[in-house]
N, C-alpha and C positions, 0 to 999 in steps of 0.2 A: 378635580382635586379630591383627595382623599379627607374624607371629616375625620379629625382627632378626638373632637370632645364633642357629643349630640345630646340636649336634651329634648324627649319628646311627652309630647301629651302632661305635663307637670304639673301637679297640682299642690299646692301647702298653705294649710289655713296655722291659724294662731287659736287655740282652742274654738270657736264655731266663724269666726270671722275670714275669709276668705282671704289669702296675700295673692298664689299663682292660682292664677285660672285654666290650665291645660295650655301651656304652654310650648314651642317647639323654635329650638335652633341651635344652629350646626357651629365649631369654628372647626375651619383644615386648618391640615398641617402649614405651618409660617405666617401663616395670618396674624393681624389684629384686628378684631372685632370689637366691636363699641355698643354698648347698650346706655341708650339715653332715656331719658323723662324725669316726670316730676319726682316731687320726694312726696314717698309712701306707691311707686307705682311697681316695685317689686325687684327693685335689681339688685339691692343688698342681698335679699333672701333667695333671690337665684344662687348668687355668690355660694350662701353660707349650705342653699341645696346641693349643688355639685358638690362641694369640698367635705360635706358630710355631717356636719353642725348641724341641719334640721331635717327631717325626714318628711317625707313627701306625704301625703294620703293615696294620689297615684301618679301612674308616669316613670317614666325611665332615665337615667342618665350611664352615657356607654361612654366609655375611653378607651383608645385602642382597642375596638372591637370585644372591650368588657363589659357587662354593667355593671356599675362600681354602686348603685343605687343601695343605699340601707347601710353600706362599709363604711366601720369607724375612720373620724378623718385622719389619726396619726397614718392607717396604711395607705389610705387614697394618697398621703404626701410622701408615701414611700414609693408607690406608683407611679410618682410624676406630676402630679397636679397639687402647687403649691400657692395659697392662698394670702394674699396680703390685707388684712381686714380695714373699712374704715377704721379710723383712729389708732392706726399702726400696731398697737398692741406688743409694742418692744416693752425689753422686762429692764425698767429703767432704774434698777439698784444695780442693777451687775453693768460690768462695763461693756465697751461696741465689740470690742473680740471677744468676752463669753459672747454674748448675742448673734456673732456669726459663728460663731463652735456649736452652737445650741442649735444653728440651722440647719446645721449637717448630721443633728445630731441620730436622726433613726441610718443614715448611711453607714454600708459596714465595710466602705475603704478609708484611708485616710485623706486628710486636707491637703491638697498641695499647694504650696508657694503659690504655684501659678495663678492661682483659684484667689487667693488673696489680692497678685497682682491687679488680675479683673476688673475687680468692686475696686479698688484703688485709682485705676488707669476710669473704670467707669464717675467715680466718686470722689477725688482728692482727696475734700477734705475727711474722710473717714480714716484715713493713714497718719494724720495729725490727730484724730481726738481718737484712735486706738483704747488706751488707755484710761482714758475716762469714762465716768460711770454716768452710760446712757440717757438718764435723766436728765442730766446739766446741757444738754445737747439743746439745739435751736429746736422749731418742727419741721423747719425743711431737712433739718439735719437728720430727727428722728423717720423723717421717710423714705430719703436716700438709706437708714439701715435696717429699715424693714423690710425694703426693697433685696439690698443686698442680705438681708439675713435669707430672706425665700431662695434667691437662688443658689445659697450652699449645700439648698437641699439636692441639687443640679436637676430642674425642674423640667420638663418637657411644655408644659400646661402651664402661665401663669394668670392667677386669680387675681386683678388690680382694681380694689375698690374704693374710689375717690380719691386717686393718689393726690389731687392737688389742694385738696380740701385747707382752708385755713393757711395757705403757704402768698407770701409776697410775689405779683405779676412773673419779676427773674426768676427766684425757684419756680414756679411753677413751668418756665420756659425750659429749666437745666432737666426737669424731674420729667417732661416731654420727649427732649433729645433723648432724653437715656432710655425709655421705654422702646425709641425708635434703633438703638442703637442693640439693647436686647433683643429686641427683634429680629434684626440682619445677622446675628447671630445664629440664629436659628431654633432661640424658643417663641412657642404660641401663645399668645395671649387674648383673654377677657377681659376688658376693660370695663369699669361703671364708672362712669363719670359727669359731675354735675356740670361740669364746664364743657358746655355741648359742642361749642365752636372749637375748641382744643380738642376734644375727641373726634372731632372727624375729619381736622385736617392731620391728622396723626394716625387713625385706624383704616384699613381696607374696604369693611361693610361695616354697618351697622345695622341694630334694630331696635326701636322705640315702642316702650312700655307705656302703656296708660293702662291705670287701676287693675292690674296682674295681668295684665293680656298682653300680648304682642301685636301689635296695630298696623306696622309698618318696617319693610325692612328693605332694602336696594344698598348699592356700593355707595361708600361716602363722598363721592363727585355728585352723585344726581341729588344727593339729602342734602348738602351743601349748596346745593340750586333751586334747591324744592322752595318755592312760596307757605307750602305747609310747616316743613320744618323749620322756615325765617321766623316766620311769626310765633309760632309758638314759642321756638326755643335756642334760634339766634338771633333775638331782637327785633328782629325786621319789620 
């Protein structure tokens, strides 16, 4: 399989404190991949590494045979690798249509119908609250349009971090289906996510961070059987 999005050897401290440790992994093309562990073991700032928000000390990150490493993140998202941040970071005075205009907005074709029907046929309810000004929106609401604000960007790469965070059991079931369903489509996705049993019966491979490293990686059928990964980090 062809790797789309590779990071290798990554390093990023927070002024002298260490976050990645030399890091390395790959997603191909169609995949979804899952990055699991504790909170503070480094996956947010993977995220925020690739998409271009922090800058590494060393190491590489290559897209399509680029390295996008050091690139401001507005062009890495005009490249294809569109980032969905913890805590959604929708602009919740403007309403859900600016916020999907706004996702398309370094694109220099225009929006089609169709592109609307998508996030609609993907989202219902977002075709009803149109109009409304994003804030007043539930949080599963606000994540189905963070979701669909990222891919007006029409994203090859998507960055999904902790899509399910703070959301009721059903959202979180619907905000799953759809990740699966952007997938069969044919964009690639990163997944962080805290809800470890949701991400791997949902992603292809995974790999598991502890304290900025990468500890452990296999398809998510043998991590989903592992005794190591029960215990730690589905209950078991």
């Amino acid at each position: 399989m062809t790797s789309l999005l590779s990071v290798s050897n990554l390093e990023v401290a927070y002024g002298t404190i260490p976050a990645l440790r030399g890091i390395d992994l790959d997603v191909n093309k169609g995949e979804i991949v899952t990055l699991i562990g504790a909170n503070g073991a480094g996956k947010t700032t993977t995220l925020r590494t690739i998409s271009g928000l922090l800058k590494p000390k060393t190491g590489d990150v290559t897209y399509d045979g680029r390295t996008i490493t050091g690139i401001k993140p507005h062009v890495i998202t005009a490249m294809g690798v569109s980032h969905v941040p913890e805590g959604r970071g929708i602009f919740a005075n403007l309403t859900v249509n600016d916020n999907l205009e706004l996702g398309a907005y370094l694109r220099k074709d225009k929006i089609k119908q169709s592109e609307y029907e998508r996030i609609f046929t993907l989202f219902p309810v977002l075709k009803e609250r149109i109009k409304q000004s994003a804030g007043t929106l539930s949080g599963g609401e606000q994540q189905m349009l963070a979701i669909s604000r990222a891919l007006m960007s029409k994203p090859q790469v998507l960055l999904l971090d902790e899509p399910s965070l703070g959301l009721a059991p059903q959202m979180v079931q619907t905000i799953f289906r759809v990740i699966k369903e952007i997938n069969a489509e044919g964009t690639t996705i990163l997944l962080v996510e805290q809800n470890a049993h949701m991400a791997l019966v949902t992603a292809h491979r995974g790999y598991v961070m502890e304290t900025g490293r990468i500890v452990l990686t296999d398809d998510t059928k043998a991590m989903l059987s592992s005794d190591r990964i029960k215990k730690a980090y589905l209950g078991g």
